[in-house]
N, C-alpha and C positions, 0 to 999 in steps of 0.2 A: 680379279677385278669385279668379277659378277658379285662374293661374298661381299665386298667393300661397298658397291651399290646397296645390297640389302641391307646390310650394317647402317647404313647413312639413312634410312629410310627408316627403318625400326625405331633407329636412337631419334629421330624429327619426329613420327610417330607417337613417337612416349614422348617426348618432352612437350609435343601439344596435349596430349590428354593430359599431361600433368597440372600445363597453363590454367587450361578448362575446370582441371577438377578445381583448383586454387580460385578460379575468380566464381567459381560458384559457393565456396564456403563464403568467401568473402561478400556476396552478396545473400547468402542467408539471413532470415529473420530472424533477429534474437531475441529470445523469452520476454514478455514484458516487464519490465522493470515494478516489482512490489512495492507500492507505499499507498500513504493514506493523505489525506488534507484536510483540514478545514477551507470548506468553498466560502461558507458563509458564517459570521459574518467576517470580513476580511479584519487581516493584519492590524492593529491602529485604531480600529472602526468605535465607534462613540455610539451606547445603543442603549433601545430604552431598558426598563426595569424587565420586561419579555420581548424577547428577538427570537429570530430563527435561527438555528444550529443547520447546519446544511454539512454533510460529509463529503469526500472523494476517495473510491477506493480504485486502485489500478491492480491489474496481473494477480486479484484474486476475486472470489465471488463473495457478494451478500446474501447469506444466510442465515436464518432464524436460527435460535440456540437451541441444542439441546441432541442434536448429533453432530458426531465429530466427523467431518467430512475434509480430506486433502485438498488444502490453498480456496479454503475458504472461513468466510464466520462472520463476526457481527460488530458491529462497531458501541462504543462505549465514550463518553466524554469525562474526562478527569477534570473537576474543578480547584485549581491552585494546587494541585498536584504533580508528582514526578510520571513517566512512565512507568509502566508496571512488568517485572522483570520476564523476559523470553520464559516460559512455564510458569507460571504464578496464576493463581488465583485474580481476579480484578474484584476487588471488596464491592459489598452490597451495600453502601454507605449515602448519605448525601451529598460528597464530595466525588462519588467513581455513577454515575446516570447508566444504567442500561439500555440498549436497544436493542434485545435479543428477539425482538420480531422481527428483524432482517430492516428495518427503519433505516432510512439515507437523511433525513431531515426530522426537524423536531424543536415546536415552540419550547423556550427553556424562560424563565421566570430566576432574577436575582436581586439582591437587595443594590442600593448606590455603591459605587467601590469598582476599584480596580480588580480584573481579574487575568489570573494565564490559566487558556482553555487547551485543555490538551485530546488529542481524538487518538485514542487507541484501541487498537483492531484484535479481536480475541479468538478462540475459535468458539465451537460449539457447546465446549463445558465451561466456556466463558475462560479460559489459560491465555493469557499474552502473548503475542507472539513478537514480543519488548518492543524496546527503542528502533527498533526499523521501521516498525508498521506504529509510529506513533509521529504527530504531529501536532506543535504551538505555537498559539496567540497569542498575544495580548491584547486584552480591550478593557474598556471605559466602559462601566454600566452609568447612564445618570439618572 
């Protein structure tokens, strides 16, 4: 009887620590979720011939180009452009804007016309890190 006592006691035992350890994964903080945005100017938005470009970047850091430093790097604006593929170079063009000074915002100047603004996120040797860390508008320049 006495074995059957501790038995019943061990087995309640473990099955509480087991509870515990389960509701504490379950309430663990999970990594922040990586992406980028355009803050500014919004979705839709109708702007003059120069507006502000505003970035958002989540669960990595802004960083100036030029080392390559883990879950971080710099942001880049594609105009009427695709994103640029996960390791790929981001072209030095007047369609791919650099901001390799670690820049979160930035007056940008365009002619009338329709445009889609694309924000993607590169690291330090300026390499994609694609269509995840990329994000687009459309806007109205008038």
């Amino acid at each position: 009887m006495a074995f059957t006592v501790a038995y019943r006691r061990l087995l309640a035992g473990t099955s509480l620590a087991c509870l515990t350890l389960s509701l504490l994964a379950a309430c663990a903080t999970p990594a922040p979720a990586q992406s980028v945005s355009l803050l500014e100017p919004a979705e839709g938005a109708t702007v003059g011939t120069t507006f502000k470009v505003r970035f958002g970047v989540k669960g990595m850091a802004v960083a100036p180009a030029g080392e390559i430093i883990s879950d971080s790097g710099h942001n880049h604006l594609l105009i009427n452009q695709m994103p640029v593929a996960k390791g790929e170079s981001v072209p030095f063009d007047d369609q791919h804007k650099h901001f390799g000074a670690g820049q979160t915002e930035a007056m940008i100047t365009l002619p009338p016309g329709q445009y889609k603004l694309t924000s993607q996120f590169a690291n330090g040797a300026h390499q994609s890190y694609g269509a995840p860390m990329s994000s687009t508008i459309q806007i109205t320049v008038k």
